[in-house]
C-alpha positions, 0 to 999 in steps of 0.5 A: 431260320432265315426269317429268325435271324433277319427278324432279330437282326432288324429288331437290333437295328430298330434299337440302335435307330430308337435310341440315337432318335430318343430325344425326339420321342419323349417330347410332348407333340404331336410330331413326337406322338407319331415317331413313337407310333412309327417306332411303336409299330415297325417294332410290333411288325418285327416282333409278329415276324419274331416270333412267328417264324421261330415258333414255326421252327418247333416241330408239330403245329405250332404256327396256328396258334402263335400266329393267332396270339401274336395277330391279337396283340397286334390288333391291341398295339393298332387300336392303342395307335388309333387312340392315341393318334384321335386323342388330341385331334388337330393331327393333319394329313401326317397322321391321317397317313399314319392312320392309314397305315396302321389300319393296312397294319390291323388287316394284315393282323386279321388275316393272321388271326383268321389263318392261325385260327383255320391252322390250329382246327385244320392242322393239315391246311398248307394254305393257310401255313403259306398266307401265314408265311407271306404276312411275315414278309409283309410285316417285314415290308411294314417294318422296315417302311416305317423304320425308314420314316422313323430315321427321317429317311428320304422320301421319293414319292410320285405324287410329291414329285409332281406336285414339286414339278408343278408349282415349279412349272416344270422347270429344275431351275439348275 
């Protein structure tokens, strides 16, 4: 019920964040073809969480076989991404990240479609009930990360912060 109810909660969120940030998506750059892949995407992570977690609040086994339709449309969103992200070429190192991203997002659904499938012919597997149940907290991890990139939150990053430590020379210069 818990996970129901923050699914719901961080879908309305996700709402509030598309509509204040709408101007951006409709543009027609490449810039504003990955904010709507982000928003795309952290509302189809939220949405596999949705639906999953309430259709598991169904008494009988109801889980194997939502988990595996939700995983399927899950795969249809992350090849459109993959389209549309190759579509104009020329993308960078953003979309490669983007890129990246929604493929870890296309594993998570596979093991997903995998489980429902093992769920739904061995009705008995508490396993695969368990591995379905931590997907949903790692869609809710996928979710909220890319709802974070998506408001521009800021970004504190190992790699970024050695790079800026270099080309300083060490030095904060305040």
């Amino acid at each position: 019920m818990t996970s129901g109810a923050a699914a719901g909660a961080l879908i309305g969120l996700l709402f509030v964040a598309i509509s204040v940030s709408g101007g951006r998506l409709e543009q027609q750059t490449v810039e504003a073809r990955l904010h709507r892949i982000r928003a795309s995407a952290s509302f189809t992570a939220f949405n596999n969480a949705l639906a999953v977690s309430l259709f598991s609040l169904i008494p009988g086994h109801k889980i194997g076989p939502t988990a595996l339709v939700v995983a399927a449309f899950g795969l249809f969103f992350v090849a459109a991404s993959l389209v549309m992200l190759l579509r104009k070429g020329r993308l960078g190192w953003r979309a490669a990240r983007d890129a990246a991203f929604i493929l870890g997002l296309a594993v998570v659904f596979l093991v997903q479609l995998y489980e429902g499938i093992d769920v739904w012919m061995h009705p008995g597997d508490s396993g695969s009930v368990d591995t379905i149940a931590i997907l949903v907290v790692i869609c809710f991890l996928i979710g909220i990360a890319r709802a974070w990139e998506l408001i521009r939150g800021p970004e504190i990053g190992l790699v970024q912060e050695l790079s800026a430590s270099v080309r300083k020379g060490g030095h904060d210069g305040g």
